[in-house]
C-alpha positions as CSV (number, residue, x, y, z in Angstrom):
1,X,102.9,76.2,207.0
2,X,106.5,76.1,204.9
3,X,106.8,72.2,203.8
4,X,109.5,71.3,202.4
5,X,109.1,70.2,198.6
6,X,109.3,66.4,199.4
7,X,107.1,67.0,202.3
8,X,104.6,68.3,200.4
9,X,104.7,65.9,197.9
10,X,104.5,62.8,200.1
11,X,101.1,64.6,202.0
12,X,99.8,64.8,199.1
13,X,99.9,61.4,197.7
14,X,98.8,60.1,201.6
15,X,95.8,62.3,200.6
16,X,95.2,60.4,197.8
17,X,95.7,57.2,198.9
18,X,93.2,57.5,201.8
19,X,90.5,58.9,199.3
20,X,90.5,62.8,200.6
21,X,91.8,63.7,197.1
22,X,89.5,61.8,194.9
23,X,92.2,63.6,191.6
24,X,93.7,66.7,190.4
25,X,92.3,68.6,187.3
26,X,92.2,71.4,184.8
27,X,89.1,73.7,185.3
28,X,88.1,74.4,181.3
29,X,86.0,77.6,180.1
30,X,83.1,75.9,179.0
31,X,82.1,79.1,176.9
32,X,85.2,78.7,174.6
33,X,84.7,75.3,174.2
34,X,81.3,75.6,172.6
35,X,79.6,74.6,176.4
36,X,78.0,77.4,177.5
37,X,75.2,76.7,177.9
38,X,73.5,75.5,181.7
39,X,70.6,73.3,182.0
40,X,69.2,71.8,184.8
41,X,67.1,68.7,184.0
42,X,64.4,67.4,186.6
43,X,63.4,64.1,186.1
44,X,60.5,62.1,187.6
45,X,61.2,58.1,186.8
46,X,58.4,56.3,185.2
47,X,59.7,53.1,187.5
48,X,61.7,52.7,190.8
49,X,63.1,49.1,190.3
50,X,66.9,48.4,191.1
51,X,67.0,47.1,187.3
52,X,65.4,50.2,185.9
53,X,67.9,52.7,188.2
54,X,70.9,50.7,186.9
55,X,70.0,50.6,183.3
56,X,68.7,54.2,183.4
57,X,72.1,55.6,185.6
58,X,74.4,53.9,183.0
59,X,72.6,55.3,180.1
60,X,72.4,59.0,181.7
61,X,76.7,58.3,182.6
62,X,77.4,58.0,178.8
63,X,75.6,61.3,177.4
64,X,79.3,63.6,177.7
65,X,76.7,66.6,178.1
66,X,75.8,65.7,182.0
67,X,78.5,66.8,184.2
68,X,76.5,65.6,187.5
69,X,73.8,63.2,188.0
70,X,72.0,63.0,191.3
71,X,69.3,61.2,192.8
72,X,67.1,63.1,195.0
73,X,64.3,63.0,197.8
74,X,61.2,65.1,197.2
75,X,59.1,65.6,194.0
76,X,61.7,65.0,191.7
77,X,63.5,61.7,191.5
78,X,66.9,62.7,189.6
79,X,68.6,66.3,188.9
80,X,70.7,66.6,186.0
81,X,73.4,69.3,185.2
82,X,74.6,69.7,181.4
83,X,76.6,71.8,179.6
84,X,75.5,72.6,176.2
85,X,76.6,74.7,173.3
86,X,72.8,76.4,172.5
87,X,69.3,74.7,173.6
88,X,69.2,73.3,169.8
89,X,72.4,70.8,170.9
90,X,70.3,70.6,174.3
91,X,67.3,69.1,172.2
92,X,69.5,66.7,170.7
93,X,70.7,65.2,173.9
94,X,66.5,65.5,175.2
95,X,66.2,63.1,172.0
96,X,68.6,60.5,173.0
97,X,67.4,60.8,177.1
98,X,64.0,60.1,176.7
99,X,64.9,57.2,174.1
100,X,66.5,55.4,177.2
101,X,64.3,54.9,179.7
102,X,60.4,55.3,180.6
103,X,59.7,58.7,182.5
104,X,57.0,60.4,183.6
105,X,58.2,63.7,183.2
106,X,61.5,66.0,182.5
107,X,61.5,69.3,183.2
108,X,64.4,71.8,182.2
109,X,65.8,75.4,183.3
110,X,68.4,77.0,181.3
111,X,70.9,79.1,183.5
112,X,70.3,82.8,182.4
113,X,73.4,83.8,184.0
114,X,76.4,81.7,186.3
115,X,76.8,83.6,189.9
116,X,78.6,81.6,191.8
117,X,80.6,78.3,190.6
118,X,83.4,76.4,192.6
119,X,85.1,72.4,193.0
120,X,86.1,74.0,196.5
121,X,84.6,71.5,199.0
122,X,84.4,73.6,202.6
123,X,86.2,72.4,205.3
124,X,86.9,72.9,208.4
125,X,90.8,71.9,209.9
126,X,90.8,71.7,213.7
């Protein structure tokens, strides 16, 4: 499809405006900015009240080191996804996680090696 400049310009802002693009950004080497490190944290919550999620999900939204935060279903209550320079730095942010909130467990992987990465969300267009 060959928009015109202006054409393109004005889909894209009704994009953002109804919420399909949620913002544009720069996709950073983690590596050369002293982030290369991968861990995956699994957390099971020592409490389930509305007041402990809230005080716990702001606390989590501050560490800069956790790129996504999700809440799950299964044996694990919340998954966390950090990038760290070396597991020493990754110790440091442990220190100021557990120092937050009551848990009853956190378990963490480190990434040996990154195989597959995108922001692409799939879609289909009809």
């Amino acid at each position: 499809m060959n928009l015109p400049q202006n054409a393109c310009w004005r889909r894209i802002n009704l994009l953002e405006e109804e919420g399909y693009i949620r913002s544009t950004v720069a996709i950073l080497n983690a590596e050369k900015l002293g982030a290369g490190l991968t861990v995956f944290v699994s957390i099971k919550a020592g409490e389930h009240s509305e007041d402990w999620l809230q005080s716990f999900a702001s606390a989590v939204s501050k560490l800069k080191e956790v790129v996504e935060f999700y809440r799950m279903t299964g044996d694990v209550d919340y998954l966390l996804k950090l990038r760290v320079k070396d597991i020493a730095a990754y110790d440091v942010v442990y220190k100021r996680l557990i120092k937050q909130a009551r848990l009853t467990d956190v378990s963490s992987a480190f990434a040996m090696e990154e195989l597959k990465y995108t922001t692409c969300v799939p879609v289909s267009i009809v």
